[in-house]
Structures are given as structure tokens and as C-alpha cells.
C-alpha positions as CSV (number, residue, x, y, z in Angstrom):
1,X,-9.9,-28.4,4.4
2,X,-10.3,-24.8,2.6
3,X,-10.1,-21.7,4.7
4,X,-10.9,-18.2,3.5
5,X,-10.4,-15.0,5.2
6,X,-11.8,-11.5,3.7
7,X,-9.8,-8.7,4.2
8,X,-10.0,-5.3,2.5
9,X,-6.5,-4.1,1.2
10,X,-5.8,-0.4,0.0
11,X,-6.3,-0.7,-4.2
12,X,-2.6,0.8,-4.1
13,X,-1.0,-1.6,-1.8
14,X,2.2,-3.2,-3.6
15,X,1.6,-6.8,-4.1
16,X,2.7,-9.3,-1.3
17,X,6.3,-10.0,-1.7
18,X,7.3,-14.0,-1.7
19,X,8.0,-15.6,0.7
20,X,11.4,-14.4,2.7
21,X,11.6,-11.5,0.5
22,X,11.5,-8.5,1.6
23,X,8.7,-6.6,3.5
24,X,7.5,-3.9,1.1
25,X,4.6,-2.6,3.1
26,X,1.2,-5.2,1.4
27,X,0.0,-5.0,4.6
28,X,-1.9,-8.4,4.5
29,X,-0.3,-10.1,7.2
30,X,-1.4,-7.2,9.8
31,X,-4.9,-7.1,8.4
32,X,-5.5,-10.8,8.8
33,X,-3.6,-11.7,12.2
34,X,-1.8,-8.9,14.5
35,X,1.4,-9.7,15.6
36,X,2.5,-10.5,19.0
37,X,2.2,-6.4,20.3
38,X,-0.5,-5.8,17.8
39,X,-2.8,-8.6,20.0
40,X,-1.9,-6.2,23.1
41,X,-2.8,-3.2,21.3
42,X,-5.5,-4.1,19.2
43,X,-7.0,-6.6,22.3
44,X,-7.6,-9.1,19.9
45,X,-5.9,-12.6,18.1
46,X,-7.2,-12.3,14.4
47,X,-8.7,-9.2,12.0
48,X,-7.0,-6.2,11.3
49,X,-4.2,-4.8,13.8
50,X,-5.2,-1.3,14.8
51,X,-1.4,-0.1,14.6
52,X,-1.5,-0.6,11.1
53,X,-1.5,2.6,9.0
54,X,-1.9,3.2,5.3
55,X,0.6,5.9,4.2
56,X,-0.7,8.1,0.9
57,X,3.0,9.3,0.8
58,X,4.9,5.5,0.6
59,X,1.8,4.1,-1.2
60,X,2.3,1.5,1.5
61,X,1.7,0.0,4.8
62,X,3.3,1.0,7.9
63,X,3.3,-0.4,11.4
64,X,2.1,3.1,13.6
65,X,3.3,1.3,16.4
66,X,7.1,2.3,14.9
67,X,5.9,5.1,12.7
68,X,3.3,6.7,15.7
69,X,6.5,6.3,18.0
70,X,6.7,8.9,20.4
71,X,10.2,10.8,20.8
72,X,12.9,10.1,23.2
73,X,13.9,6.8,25.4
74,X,10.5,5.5,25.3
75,X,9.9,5.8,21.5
76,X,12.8,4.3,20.8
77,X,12.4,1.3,23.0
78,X,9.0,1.0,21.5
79,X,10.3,0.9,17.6
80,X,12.9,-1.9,19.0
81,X,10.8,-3.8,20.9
82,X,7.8,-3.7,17.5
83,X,10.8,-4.3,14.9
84,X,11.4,-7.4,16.9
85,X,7.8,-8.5,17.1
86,X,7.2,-7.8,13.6
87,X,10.3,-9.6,12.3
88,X,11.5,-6.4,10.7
89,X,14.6,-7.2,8.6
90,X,13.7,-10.8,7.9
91,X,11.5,-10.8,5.3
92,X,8.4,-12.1,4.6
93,X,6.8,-15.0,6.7
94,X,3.2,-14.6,5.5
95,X,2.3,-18.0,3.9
96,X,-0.7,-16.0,2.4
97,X,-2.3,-15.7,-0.6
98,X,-4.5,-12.9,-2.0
99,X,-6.6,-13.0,-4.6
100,X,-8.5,-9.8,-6.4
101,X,-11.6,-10.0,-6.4
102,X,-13.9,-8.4,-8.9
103,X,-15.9,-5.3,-7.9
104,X,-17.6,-6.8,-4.5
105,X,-20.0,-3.5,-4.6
106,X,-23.7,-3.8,-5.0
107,X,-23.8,-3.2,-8.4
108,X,-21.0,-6.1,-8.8
């Protein structure tokens, strides 16, 4: 069986990186299925985290759960605690693939 989910990347995203490469901010994992503190934050199991930020300055991703972090003892037990949950440092583990489509506008 086929499934298809739509999702709306940022036309500068870098590509998705293969699988177990390293993360380099494509963002498509977190705007298909948040992980395990994006469902508490974003109150939800599939769709677009809402800690997900796009940065204009990286050209890339970011989890604003990390990057949002507040300062001292809480921030930093927040960034640990979201580097686990996102699997920071392992590499990619999104068996995804996107496709471009053409212009899906209404003059497309």
C-alpha cells in the first residue's frame, strides 16, 4: 500500500541527508511526525512540530526547543533532554522521501 504525506518545506532547505548521515537541518522529519518532546509541545502525534524553526541565517532547520532554550540550569537540561529525543549526533533515521513538486499554486 502507497502512503503520501504533504508537507511544505522552506525552498532553501538543504536536501535530506541519507540515511545515518548526518543531520544537516532538511527539516522533513519534524514537519511530518514530531519527536517524542515535540508530541508534548506541539499536543499532537503527526504534522509539523511547533519547536521547529526555520533559520534565514543557517539556511536551515533548527529544533527551537534547543535553539529557544532559555539560560541557566533549566535551559541546559532542556537542550540535553531535546538532543536525546531528537537523536542529535546520530544521524539521520528518517526513512523518507521527498519529492519536488512542480509549482502547486493556482496558476500551476
Amino acid at each position: 500500500m502507497s502512503h503520501s504525506t504533504l508537507a511544505y518545506i522552506h525552498p532553501d532547505a538543504p536536501p535530506q541527508p541519507a540515511l545515518g548521515a548526518p543531520c544537516n537541518g532538511c527539516g522533513l522529519c519534524c514537519l511530518l511526525e514530531p519527536c517524542p518532546l515535540g508530541m508534548v509541545l506541539s499536543r499532537k502525534r503527526s504534522g509539523a512540530c511547533v519547536a521547529l524553526r526555520w533559520s534565514e541565517a543557517q539556511q536551515r532547520y533548527l529544533c527551537g526547543a534547543i535553539s529557544d532554550a532559555p539560560e541557566g540550569l533549566s535551559g541546559q537540561l532542556r537542550v540535553r533532554l531535546a538532543r536525546r529525543w531528537i537523536a542529535a549526533g546520530v544521524g539521520c533515521d528518517a526513512p523518507l522521501q521527498a519529492q519536488v513538486l512542480g509549482n502547486a499554486g493556482p496558476e500551476g
